[in-house]
PLY file of the C-alpha trace (Angstrom):
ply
format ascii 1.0
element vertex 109
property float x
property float y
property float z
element edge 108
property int vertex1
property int vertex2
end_header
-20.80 2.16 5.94
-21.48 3.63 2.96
-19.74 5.67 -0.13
-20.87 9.46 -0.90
-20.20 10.75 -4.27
-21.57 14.05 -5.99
-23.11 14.55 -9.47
-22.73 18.17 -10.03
-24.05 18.89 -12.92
-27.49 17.05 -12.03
-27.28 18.46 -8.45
-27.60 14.95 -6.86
-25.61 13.05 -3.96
-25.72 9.50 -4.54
-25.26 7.01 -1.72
-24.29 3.54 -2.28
-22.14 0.65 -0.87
-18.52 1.12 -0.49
-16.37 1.86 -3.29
-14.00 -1.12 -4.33
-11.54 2.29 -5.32
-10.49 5.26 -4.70
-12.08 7.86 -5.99
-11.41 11.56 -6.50
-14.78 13.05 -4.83
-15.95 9.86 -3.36
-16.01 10.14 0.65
-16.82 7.13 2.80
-19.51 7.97 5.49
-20.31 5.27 8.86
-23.68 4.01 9.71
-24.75 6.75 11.32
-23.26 10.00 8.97
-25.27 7.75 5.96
-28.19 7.54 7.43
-28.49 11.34 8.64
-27.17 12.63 5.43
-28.86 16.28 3.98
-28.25 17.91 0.98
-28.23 21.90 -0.04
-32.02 22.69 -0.68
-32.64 21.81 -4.94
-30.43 18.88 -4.57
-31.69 15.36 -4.99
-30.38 12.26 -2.58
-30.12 8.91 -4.82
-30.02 6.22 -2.37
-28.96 2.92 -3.30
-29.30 -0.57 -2.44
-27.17 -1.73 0.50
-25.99 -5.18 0.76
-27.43 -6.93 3.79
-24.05 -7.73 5.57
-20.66 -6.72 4.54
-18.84 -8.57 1.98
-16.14 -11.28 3.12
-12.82 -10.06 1.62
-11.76 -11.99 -1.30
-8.18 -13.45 -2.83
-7.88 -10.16 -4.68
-8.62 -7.99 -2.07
-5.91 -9.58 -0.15
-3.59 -9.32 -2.72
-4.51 -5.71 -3.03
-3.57 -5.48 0.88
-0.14 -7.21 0.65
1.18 -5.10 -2.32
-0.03 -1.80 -0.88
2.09 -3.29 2.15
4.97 -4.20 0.25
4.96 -0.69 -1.61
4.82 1.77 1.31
8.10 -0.71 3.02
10.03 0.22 0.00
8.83 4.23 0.14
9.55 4.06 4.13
13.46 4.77 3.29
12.87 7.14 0.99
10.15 8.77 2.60
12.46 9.05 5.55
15.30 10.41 4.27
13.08 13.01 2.58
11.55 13.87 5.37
14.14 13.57 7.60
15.71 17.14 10.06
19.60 17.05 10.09
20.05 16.73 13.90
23.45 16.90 15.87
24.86 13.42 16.19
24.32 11.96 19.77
27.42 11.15 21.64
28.23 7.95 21.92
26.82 5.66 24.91
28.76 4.72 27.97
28.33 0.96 29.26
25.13 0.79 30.69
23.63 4.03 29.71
19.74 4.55 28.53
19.41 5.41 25.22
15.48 5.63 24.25
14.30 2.46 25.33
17.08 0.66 25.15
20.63 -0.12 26.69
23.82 -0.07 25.28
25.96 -3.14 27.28
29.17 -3.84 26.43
30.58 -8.02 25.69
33.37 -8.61 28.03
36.51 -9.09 26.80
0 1
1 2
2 3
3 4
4 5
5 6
6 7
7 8
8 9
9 10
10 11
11 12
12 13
13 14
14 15
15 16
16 17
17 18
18 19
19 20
20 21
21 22
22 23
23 24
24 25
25 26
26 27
27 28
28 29
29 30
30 31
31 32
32 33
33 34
34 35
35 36
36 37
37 38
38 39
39 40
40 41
41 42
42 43
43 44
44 45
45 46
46 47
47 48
48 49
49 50
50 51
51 52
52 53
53 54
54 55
55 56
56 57
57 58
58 59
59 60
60 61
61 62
62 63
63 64
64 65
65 66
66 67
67 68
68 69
69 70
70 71
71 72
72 73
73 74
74 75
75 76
76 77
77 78
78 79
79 80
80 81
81 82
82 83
83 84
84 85
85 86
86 87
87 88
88 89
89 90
90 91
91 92
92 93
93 94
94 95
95 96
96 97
97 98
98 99
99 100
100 101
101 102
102 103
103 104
104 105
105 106
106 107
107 108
């Protein structure tokens, strides 16, 4: 894996580990895309070193993980009611009917 990023103005591609970010005009490219990578003729390919074997993630990368969890849970709502299509209101399930999945029972009385 490996991170492609584009220096215009010097009409070079540079190709380096993965970015720790996101990045604009960065795009992340597997094994394979990196390693077959061309550029328009009068362009220049800077590659650079590649770590050996992927780094282990560390406490702030899983910190990172968890909050970017935690944040889209608390969008999800409002996300969803954003997104959502006014529909027509199901009617409501008989004992023992299907619904999806699942089935409505009834407690007895």
């Amino acid at each position: 894996m490996a991170t492609l990023t584009y220096v215009y103005a010097d009409s070079t591609a540079v190709l380096g580990p993965l970015a720790t970010y996101a990045e604009p005009h960065a795009y992340d490219l597997c094994s394979q895309h990196a390693g077959s990578l061309t550029v328009p003729r009068g362009w220049e390919v800077l590659r650079l070193a590649m770590p050996a074997t992927r780094p282990e993630p560390g406490p702030d990368d899983l910190l990172a993980l968890a909050n970017a969890v935690r944040e889209a849970a608390s969008a999800a709502p409002e996300t969803a009611a954003r997104h959502s299509h006014p529909q027509i209101e199901p009617p409501a399930a008989a004992e023992g009917t299907r619904r999806a999945h699942l089935r409505v029972l009834r407690e007895p009385s």
